[in-house]
C-alpha positions as CSV (number, residue, x, y, z in Angstrom):
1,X,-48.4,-12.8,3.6
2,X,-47.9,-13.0,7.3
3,X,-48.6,-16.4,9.1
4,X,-47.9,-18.2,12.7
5,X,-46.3,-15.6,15.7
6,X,-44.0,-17.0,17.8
7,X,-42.4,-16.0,21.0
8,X,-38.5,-16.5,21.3
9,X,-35.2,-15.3,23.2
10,X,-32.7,-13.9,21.1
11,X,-29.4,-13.6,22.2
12,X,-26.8,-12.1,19.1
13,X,-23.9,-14.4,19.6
14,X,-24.7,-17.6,17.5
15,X,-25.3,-19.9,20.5
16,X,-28.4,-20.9,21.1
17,X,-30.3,-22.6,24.2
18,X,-33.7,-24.2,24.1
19,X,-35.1,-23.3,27.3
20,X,-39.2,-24.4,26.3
21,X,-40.7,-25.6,23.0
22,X,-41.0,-21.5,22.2
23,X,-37.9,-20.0,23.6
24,X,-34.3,-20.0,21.9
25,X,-31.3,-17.8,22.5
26,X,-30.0,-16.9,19.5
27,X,-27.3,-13.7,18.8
28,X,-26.7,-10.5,17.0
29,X,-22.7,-9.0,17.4
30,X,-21.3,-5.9,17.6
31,X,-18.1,-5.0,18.9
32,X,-17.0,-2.4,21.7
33,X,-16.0,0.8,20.2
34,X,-11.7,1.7,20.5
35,X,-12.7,4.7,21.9
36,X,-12.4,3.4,25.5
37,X,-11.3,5.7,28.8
38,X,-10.2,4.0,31.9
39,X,-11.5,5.9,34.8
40,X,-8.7,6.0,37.8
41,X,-10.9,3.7,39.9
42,X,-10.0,0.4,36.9
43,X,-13.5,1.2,35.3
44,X,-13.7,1.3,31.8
45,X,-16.2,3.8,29.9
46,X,-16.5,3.0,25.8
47,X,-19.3,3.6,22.9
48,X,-20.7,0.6,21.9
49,X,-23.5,-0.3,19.0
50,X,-25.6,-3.0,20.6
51,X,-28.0,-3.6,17.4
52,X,-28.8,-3.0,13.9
53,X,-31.6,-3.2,11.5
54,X,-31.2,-5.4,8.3
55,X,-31.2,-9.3,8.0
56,X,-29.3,-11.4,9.7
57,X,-29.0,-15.3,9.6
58,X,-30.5,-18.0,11.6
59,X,-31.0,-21.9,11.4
60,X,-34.3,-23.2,11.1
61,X,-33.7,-24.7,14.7
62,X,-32.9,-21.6,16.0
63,X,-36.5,-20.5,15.8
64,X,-38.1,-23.3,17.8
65,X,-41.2,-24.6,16.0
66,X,-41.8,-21.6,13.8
67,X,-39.7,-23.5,11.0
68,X,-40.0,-27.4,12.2
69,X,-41.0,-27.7,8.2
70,X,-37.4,-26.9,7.1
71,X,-34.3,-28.6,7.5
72,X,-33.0,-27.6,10.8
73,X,-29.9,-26.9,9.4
74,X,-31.2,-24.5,6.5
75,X,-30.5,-20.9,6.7
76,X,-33.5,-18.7,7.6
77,X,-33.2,-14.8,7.1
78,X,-34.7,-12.7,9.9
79,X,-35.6,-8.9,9.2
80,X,-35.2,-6.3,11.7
81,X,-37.5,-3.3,10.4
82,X,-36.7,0.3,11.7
83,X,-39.6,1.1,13.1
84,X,-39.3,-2.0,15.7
85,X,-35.7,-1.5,16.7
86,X,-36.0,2.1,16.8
87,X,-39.6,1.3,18.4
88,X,-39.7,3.5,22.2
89,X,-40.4,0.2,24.1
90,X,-37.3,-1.2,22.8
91,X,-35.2,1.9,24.0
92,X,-36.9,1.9,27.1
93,X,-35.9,-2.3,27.2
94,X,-32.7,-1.3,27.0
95,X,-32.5,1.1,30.0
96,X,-29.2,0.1,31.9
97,X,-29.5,-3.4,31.1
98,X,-26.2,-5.7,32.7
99,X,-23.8,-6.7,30.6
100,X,-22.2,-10.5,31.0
101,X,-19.4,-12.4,29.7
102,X,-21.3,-14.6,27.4
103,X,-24.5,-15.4,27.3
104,X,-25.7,-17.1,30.8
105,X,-28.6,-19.7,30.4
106,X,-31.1,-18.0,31.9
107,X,-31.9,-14.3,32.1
108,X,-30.7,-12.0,34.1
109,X,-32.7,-10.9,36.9
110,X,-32.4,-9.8,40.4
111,X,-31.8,-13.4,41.6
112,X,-28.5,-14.0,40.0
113,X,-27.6,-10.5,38.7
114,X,-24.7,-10.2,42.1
115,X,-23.2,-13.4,40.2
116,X,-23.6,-12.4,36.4
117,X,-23.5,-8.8,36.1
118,X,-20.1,-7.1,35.1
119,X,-21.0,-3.8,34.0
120,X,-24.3,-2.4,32.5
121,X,-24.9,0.0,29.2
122,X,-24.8,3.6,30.7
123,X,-29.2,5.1,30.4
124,X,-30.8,4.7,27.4
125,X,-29.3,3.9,23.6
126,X,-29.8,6.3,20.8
127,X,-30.7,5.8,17.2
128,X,-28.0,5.9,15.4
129,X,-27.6,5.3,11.2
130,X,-29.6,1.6,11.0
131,X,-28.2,1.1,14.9
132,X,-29.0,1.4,18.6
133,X,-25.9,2.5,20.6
134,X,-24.6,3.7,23.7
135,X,-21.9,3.9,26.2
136,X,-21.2,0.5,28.4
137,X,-19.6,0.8,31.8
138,X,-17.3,-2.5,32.5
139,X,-16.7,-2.7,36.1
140,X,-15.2,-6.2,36.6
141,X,-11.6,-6.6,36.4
142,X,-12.0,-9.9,34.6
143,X,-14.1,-8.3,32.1
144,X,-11.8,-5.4,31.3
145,X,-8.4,-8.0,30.7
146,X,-11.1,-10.1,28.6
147,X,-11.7,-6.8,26.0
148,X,-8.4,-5.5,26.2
149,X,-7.4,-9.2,25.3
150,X,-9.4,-8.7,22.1
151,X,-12.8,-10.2,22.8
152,X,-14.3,-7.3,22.5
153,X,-17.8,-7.9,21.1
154,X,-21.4,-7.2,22.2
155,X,-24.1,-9.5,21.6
156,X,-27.4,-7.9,23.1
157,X,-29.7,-10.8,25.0
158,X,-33.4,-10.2,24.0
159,X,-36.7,-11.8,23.8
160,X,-38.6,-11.3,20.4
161,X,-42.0,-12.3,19.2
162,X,-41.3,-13.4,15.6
163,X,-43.5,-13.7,12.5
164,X,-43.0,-16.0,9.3
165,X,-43.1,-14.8,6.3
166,X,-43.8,-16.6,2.9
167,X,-43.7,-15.6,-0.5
168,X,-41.1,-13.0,0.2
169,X,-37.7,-12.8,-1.9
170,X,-35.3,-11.3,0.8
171,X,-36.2,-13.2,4.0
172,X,-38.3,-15.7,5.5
173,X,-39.1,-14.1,8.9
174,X,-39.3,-11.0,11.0
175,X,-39.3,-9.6,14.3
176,X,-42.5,-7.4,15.5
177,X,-41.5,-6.7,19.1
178,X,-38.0,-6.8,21.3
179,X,-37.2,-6.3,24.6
180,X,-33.9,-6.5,25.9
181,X,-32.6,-8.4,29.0
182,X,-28.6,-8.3,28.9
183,X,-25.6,-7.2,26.6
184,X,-22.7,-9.8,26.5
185,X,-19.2,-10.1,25.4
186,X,-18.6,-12.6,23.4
187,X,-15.8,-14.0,21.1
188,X,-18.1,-13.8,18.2
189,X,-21.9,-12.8,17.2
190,X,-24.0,-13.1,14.5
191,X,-24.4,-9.0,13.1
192,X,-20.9,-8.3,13.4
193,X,-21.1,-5.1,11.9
194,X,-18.7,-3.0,13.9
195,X,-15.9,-4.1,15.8
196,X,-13.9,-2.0,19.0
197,X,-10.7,-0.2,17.3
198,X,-7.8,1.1,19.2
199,X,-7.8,4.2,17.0
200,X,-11.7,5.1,18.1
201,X,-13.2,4.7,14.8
202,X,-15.9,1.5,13.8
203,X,-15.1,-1.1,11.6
204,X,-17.4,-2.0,9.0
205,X,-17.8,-6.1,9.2
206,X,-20.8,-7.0,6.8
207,X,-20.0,-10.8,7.1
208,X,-17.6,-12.3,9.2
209,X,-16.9,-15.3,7.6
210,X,-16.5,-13.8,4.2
211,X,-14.2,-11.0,7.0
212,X,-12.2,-14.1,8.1
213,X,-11.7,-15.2,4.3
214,X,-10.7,-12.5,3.3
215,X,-8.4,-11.7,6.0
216,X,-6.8,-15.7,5.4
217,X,-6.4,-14.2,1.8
218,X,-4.7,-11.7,2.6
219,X,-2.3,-13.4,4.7
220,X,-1.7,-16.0,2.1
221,X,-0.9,-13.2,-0.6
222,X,1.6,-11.6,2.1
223,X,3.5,-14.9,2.4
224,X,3.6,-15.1,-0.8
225,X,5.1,-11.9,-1.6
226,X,7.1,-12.3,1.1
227,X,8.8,-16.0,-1.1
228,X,8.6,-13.7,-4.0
229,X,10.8,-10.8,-2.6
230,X,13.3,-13.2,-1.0
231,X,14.0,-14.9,-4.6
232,X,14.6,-11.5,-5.8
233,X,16.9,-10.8,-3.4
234,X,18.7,-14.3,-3.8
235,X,18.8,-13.5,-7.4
236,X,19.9,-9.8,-7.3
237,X,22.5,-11.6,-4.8
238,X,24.1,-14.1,-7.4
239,X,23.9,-11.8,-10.3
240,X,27.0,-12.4,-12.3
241,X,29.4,-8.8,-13.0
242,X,30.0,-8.0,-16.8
243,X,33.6,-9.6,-16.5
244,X,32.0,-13.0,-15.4
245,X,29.0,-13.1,-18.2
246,X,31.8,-12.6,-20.9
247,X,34.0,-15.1,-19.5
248,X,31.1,-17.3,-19.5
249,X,30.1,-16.2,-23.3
250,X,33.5,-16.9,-24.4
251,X,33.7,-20.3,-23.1
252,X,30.9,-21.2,-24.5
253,X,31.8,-20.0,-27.6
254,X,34.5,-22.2,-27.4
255,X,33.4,-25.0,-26.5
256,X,30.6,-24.8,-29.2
257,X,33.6,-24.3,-32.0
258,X,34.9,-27.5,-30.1
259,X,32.2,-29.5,-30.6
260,X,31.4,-28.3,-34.5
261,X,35.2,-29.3,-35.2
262,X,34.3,-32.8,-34.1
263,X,31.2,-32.7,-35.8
264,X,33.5,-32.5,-39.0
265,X,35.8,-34.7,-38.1
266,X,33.0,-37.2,-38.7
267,X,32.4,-36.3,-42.4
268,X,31.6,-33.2,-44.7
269,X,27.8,-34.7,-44.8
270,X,27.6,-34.0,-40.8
271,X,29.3,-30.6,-41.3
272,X,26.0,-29.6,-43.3
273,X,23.4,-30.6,-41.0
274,X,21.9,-27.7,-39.1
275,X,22.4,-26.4,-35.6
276,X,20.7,-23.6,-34.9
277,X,19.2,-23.2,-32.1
278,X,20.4,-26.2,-30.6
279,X,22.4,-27.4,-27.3
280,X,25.2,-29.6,-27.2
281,X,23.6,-32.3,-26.4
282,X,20.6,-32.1,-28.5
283,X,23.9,-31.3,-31.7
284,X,25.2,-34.7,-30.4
285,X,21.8,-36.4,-30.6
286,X,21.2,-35.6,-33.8
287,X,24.4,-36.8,-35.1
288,X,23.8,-40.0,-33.2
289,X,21.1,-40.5,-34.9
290,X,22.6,-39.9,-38.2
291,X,25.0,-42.1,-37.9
292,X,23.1,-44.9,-36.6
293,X,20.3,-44.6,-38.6
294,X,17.4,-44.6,-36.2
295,X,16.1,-42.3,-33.8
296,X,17.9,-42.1,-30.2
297,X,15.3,-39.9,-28.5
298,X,14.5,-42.0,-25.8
299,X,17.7,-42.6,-25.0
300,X,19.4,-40.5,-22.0
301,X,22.4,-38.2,-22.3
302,X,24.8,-40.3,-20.7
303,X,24.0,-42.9,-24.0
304,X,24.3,-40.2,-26.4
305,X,27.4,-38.7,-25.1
306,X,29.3,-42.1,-25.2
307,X,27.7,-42.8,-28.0
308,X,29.1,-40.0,-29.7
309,X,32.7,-40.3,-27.8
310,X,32.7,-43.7,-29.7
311,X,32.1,-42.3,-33.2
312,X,35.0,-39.5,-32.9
313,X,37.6,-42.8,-31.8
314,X,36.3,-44.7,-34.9
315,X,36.7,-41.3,-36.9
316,X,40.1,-42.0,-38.6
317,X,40.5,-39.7,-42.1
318,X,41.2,-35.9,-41.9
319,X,38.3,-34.6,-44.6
320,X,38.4,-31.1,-46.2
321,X,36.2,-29.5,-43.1
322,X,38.7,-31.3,-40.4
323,X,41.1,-29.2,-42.3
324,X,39.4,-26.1,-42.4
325,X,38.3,-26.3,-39.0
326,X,41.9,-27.1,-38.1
327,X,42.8,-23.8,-39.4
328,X,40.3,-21.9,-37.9
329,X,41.1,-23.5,-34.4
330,X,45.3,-23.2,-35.1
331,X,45.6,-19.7,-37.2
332,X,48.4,-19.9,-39.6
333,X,52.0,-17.6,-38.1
334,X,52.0,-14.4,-40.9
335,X,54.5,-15.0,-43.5
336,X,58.1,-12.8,-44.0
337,X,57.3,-10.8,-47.0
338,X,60.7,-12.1,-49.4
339,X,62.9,-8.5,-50.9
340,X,62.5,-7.7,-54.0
341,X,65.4,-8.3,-57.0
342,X,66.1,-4.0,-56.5
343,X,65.4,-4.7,-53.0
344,X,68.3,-7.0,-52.7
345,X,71.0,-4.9,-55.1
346,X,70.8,-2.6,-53.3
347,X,71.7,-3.8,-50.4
348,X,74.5,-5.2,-52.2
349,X,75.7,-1.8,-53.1
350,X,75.3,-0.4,-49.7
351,X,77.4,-3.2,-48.1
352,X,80.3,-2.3,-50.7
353,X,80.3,1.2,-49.8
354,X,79.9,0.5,-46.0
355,X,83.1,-1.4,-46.0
């Protein structure tokens, strides 16, 4: 069901100026094609898409009265049909209009063009896919450093009667008539569906916000890497050769035999507990324990070690696995295998007859 018609002024950058209770400038975005030729005389010649068809977003104060009902800060979606975009009285509207940096406050006309104008979209735009585009012709110095810079979108400046919409599930609103006043560079505008590229081809932008998050995401996953990569390196850096790992391996070896030596020196009944699995410290806690009786889990593992320390001093007797461990710490020097009683005679014999 269509309702109340309202007559606005649209201008696609996201600003807005209320100028009467009817009239609003509003924006659509598109940015300057890469495919840009500087004539010898500091000119510059590029494509440029100057509006689209689709939804785009407004607020509800954006629209002057047509939504004073709604929060002014609600989102309203605004359709631009093809066959008003692509409509021959909005061609015709945007016959060589000027193109500005920014959108000025009032519209361009003959009074102040001298003082706003800085280039102008070359004849009529052309249908093209769900756009209208062209060629602009920049002609300012300024405005040339400003695109080259990389504020190099176009918001087109346009007065539209608009018609709400209810009862409709994709938007809220639509336009039924436009007719262009100005195109304008600006830092940002609301369609933002292509964007000027050095290499001459259009970037797709949907959504620039989502653009921007995604773009902060990216950024984030590249520093990222980037800590990643350098911890590899770091890593790769300290890696220890064969020699040092089995130097390491056989110290700890050991120092475990060590420490299961003193284990035994405390008693066979400690000798039979088991460590698998285990670390030094957590061995020595759980003999702590077992000698005291109670659990020393909250203690820390300076109390344990001196706790243990203490219990190797008060450790006097040498039990059966002291022994054993003794021996497998100190190996026994191989015996001198004694001659045998034939062995030894004759030797005897040999002596005699040597003499």
């Amino acid at each position: 069901m269509l309702n109340r018609q309202v007559l606005v002024t649209l201008n696609d950058d996201g600003e807005h100026v209320i100028t009467e209770t009817e009239v609003m400038v509003l924006g659509d975005k598109h940015t300057i094609s890469s495919t840009r030729v500087l004539r010898d005389t500091g000119e510059m010649i590029a494509p440029v898409t100057i509006a689209r068809t689709g939804i785009m977003l407004y607020k509800a104060k954006e629209l002057g009265d047509l939504f004073k009902d709604r929060d002014p800060e609600s989102i309203i979606r605004v359709m631009t049909k093809p066959e008003v975009l692509f409509d021959q009285a909005t061609i015709d509207s945007c016959r060589s209009i000027p193109l500005t940096i920014g959108h000025p406050k009032d519209d361009v006309d003959i009074s102040n063009n001298k003082e706003l104008q800085k280039g102008f979209l070359e004849g009529l735009p052309v249908p093209d896919g769900s756009s209208l585009a062209g060629h602009v012709v920049i002609n300012d110095s300024a405005a040339v450093a400003l695109v080259d810079s990389g504020i190099d979108q176009i918001s087109l400046g346009h007065k539209s009667k608009l018609v709400r919409v209810d009862n409709n599930p994709d938007y809220e609103c639509e336009k039924t008539s436009i007719s262009a006043n100005h195109i304008a560079i600006v830092r940002r505008g609301r369609a933002q569906t292509t964007r000027i590229g050095d290499d001459g081809s259009e970037v797709a932008i949907v959504d620039r916000d989502l653009y921007d998050a995604v773009e902060a995401e990216r950024d984030a996953l590249k520093d990222k890497l980037a800590a990643v990569e350098q911890k590899l390196a770091d890593a790769l850096e300290a890696q220890l050769s064969d020699e040092d790992i089995n130097n390491k391996v056989e110290e700890r070896v050991k120092s475990r035999l060590a420490l299961l030596v003193d284990v035994a020196k405390l008693g066979d009944e400690f000798s039979a507990m088991d460590f698998t699995g285990k670390s030094e410290i957590e061995i020595k806690r759980d003999v702590v324990t077992k000698i005291r009786g109670e659990s020393v889990a909250k203690k820390n593992n300076a109390y344990v070690e001196a706790a243990f320390e203490l219990a190797l001093e008060d450790s006097g007797e040498l039990t059966l696995s002291d022994a054993l461990n003794n021996a497998m710490m100190t190996p026994e020097p191989p015996r001198v295998k004694e001659p045998s009683e034939r062995e030894k005679a004759l030797a005897r014999r040999a002596a005699r007859y040597n003499k």
